[in-house]
N, C-alpha and C positions, 0 to 999 in steps of 0.2 A: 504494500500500500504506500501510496506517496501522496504528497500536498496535493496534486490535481486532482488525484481521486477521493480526498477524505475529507482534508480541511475547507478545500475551498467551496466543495458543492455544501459542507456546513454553515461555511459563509453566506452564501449566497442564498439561503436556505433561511437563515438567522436576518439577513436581510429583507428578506420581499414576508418577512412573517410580521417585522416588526413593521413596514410598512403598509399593513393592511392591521393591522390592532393599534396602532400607538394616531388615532384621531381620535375626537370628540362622540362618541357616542352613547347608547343606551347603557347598554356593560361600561364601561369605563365610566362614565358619570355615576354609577352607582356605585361603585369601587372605587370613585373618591372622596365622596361624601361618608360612607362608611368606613373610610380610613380616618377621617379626620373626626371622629364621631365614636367608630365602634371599637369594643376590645380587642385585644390582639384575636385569644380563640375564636372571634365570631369571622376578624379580616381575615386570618388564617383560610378557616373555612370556606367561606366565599372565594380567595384567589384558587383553594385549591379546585373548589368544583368550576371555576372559569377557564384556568389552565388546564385542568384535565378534560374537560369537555373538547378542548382545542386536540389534543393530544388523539382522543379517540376519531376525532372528524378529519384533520391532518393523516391519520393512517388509513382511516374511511377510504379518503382520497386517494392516496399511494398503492393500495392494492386494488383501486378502480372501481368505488362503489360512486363515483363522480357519475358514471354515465346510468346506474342504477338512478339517486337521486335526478339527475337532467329527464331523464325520461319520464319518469314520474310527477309532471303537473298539477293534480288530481290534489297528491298530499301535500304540496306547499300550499295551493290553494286555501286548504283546513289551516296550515300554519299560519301562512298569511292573518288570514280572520281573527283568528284568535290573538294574537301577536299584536296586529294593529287594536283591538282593543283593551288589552294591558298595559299598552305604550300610552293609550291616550288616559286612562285613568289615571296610572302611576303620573305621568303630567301634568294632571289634573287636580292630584296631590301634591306635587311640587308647588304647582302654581299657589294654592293656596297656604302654605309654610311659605311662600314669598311675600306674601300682605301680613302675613303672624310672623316675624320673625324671632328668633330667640339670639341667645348668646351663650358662650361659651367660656370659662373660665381655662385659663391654661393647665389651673391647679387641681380644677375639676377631674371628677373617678370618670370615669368612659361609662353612659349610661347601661342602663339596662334594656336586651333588647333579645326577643324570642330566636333562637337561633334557626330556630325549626323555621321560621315564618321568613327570616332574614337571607338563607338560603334555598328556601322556595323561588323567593324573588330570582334570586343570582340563578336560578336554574331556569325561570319564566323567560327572562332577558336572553337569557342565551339560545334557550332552543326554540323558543314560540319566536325567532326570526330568519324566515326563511332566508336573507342573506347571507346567512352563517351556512348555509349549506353550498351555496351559492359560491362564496366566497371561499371557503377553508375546503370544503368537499372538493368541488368541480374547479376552481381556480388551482388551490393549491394542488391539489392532489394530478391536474394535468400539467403544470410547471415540474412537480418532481420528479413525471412518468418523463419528461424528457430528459434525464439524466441518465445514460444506461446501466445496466446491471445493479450490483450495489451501491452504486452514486447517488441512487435516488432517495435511499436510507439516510446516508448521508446529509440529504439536502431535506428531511423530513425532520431530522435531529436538530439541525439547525434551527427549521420554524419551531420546534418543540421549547427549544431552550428559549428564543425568542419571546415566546409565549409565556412562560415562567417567568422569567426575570422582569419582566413588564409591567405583570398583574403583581408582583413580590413588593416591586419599587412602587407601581401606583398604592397600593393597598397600604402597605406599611411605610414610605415614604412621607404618606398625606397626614400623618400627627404632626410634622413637624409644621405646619400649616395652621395648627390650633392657636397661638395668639393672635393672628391676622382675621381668627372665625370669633373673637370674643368684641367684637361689634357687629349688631343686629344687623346695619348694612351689608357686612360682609355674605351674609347667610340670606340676605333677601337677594343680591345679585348671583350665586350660585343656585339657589334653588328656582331663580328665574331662567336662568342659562336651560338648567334642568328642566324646568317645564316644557321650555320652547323644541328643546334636543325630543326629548321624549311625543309632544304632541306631533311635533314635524316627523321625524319617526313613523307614528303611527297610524298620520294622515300618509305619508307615501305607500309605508304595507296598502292600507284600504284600499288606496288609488292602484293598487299593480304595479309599483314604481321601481 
C-alpha cells in the first residue's frame, strides 16, 4: 500500500464529506444549540447517533445501495412528508423561544433535558430528510465507487472521520460559546436563524425541492 492508494483517496474522502456537513442546516443547528445548552452525556449522545447515522448511509452508498435508494421514489416521497412537517414545527418552536428569550449564566449547571426525547429529535432530523439519502447515499456512495478496488474504502474512511470530528467539534466545541449566550439577545438571534433554517427546510421538502 502506498500514499496514492491509502492516504490520499482518505483525503479526498475527508474532504468532499466535510464539504457537504460542515453548512448551516437542520442537524447542525440542532447540535449547536445543544452544545451550548446541553450536558456533555446528552451532546455525546446526539453526535454519536448523527455520526453514526453518517457512517451507516456512507457505506449504504459504497457497497451500492445509492441506486436501490435513487430508484425508489415512492419512499422518499413518505420521507419527504413527514420531514417537511417536523422541520416546520421544530421552526415553529424556534421561532417562538425567539420572542421569549432567556439567558444563560456561564456558571450555570447545563439544564435538565429528557435524553430519550433529545435524541429522538437528532434521529427525526437526520433520517425524516430525504437529502440525507440523496446526499450521503447516492452522492457519496457514487464519488467513492469511482475509486477502484480498495480505494474506495479508503475514500469512505475518510468521509467517516470527517463526519466524526465535525459533529465532536460542533457539539462539544459550542460550550465555549456560553458567555456570548448569557444575553437574551444572543439567544433571540440564534433561535431566529433556527426558525428561518428549519421553516425554509421544511417548506422546500413540501415543495419537492
Amino acid at each position: 500500500m502506498t500514499f496514492s492508494t491509502t492516504l490520499l483517496p482518505a483525503l479526498f474522502g475527508l474532504g468532499t464529506g466535510l464539504a457537504l456537513i460542515v453548512a448551516i442546516g437542520a442537524q447542525n443547528a440542532f447540535v449547536l444549540r445543544l452544545g451550548i445548552l446541553g450536558e456533555r452525556r446528552t451532546i455525546l449522545a446526539v453526535v454519536s447517533v448523527c455520526a453514526g447515522s453518517d457512517v451507516v448511509l456512507i457505506l449504504a452508498g459504497v457497497l451500492g445501495i445509492g441506486a436501490v435508494v435513487d430508484a425508489a421514489p415512492g419512499a422518499l416521497v413518505v420521507v419527504r412528508v413527514l420531514g417537511a412537517g417536523f422541520l416546520v414545527v421544530y421552526g415553529l418552536l424556534a421561532a417562538r423561544r425567539a420572542f421569549h428569550p432567556g439567558a444563560l449564566s456561564p456558571t450555570d449547571a447545563p439544564p435538565s433535558t429528557s435524553l430519550r426525547s433529545t435524541v429522538g429529535t437528532a434521529v427525526a432530523l437526520t433520517w425524516l430528510n430525504p437529502h440525507v439519502y440523496l446526499d450521503t447515499v447516492v452522492f457519496l456512495g457514487s464519488v467513492a465507487n469511482q475509486n477502484p478496488g480498495a480505494q474506495r474504502w479508503w475514500w469512505a474512511v475518510g468521509a467517516v472521520v470527517g463526519s466524526i470530528v465535525w459533529f465532536l467539534a460542533l457539539g462539544l466545541g459550542a460550550r465555549y460559546l456560553r458567555p456570548f449566550f448569557a444575553r437574551p439577545r444572543s439567544w433571540r438571534i440564534l433561535d431566529s436563524v433556527i426558525a428561518v433554517v428549519m421553516i425554509g427546510l421544511g417548506v422546500r421538502l413540501a415543495l419537492g425541492d
